[in-house]
N, C-alpha and C positions, 0 to 999 in steps of 0.2 A: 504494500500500500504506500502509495506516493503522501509525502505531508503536502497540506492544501493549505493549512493555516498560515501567516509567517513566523507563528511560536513554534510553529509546529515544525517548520521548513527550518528555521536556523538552530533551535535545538537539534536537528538532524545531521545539520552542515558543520557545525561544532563536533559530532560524533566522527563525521568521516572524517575532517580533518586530522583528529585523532589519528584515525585508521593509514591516512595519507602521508602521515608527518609533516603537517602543514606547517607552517612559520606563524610566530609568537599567536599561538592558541591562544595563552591568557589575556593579551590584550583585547586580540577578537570576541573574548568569552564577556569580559567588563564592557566592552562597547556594545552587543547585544544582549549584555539583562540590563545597563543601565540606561540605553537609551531606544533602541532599535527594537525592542520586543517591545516596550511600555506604551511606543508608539504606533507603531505598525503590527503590533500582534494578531488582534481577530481579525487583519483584511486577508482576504484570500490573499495569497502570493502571484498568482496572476491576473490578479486585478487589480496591484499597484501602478497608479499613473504617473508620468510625470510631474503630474500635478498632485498627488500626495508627495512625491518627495520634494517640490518646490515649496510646498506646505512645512515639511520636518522641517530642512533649510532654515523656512523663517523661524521657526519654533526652537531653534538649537539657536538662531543668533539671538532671539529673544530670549534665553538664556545664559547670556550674557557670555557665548562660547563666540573665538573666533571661526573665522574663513579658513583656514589651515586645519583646526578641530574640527571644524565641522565635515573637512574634505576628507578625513580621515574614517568618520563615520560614513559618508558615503562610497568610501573605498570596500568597505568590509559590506555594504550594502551590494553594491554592482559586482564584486565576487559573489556572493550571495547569488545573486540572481541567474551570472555567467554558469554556476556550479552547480544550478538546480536544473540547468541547460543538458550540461554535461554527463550529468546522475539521469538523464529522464522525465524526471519528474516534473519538466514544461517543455513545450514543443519549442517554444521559444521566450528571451528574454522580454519580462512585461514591458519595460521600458528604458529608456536610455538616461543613466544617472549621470548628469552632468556638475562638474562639479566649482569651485569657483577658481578663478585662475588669480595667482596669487603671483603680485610681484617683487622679486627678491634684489632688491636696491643696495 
């Protein structure tokens, strides 16, 4: 059985990574229970629109997090979604997470 949920999908995606030897697990693990499951949990996983994650976006700067933090959650978001590609468990990515470009002066 495929996870449908996104609680459902990134508690999964944390398991294989496990399985994969993915790189720093436990950052990925702190950034989807503390931000990414609370928000995006009961949406289906392929019914995230662009426009819910332009929605997080605002809701993580209105949390007083930068553009650089914020890019980092949606790092672990768009693997998320590329990985659930990858596993099956969606014919394709729901949507393209764009992230903020950041200029390093």
């Amino acid at each position: 059985m495929h996870p449908t949920t996104s609680t459902e999908a990134a508690q999964q995606y944390l398991e294989n990574l496990e399985l994969e030897n993915g790189r720093n697990i436990a950052g990925k693990t702190q950034q989807i229970h503390q931000e990414l499951i609370p928000y995006f949990g009961a949406m289906v996983l392929a019914d995230i629109s662009r426009f819910d994650v332009e929605r997080f976006k605002r809701h993580m700067l209105g949390k007083g997090r930068s553009e650089a933090t914020v890019n980092r959650y949606l790092a672990v978001l768009s693997q998320l979604f590329h990985k659930a590609v990858e596993w099956d468990w969606l014919m394709k990515v729901p949507c393209k997470v764009v992230k903020y470009r950041i200029s390093h002066n």
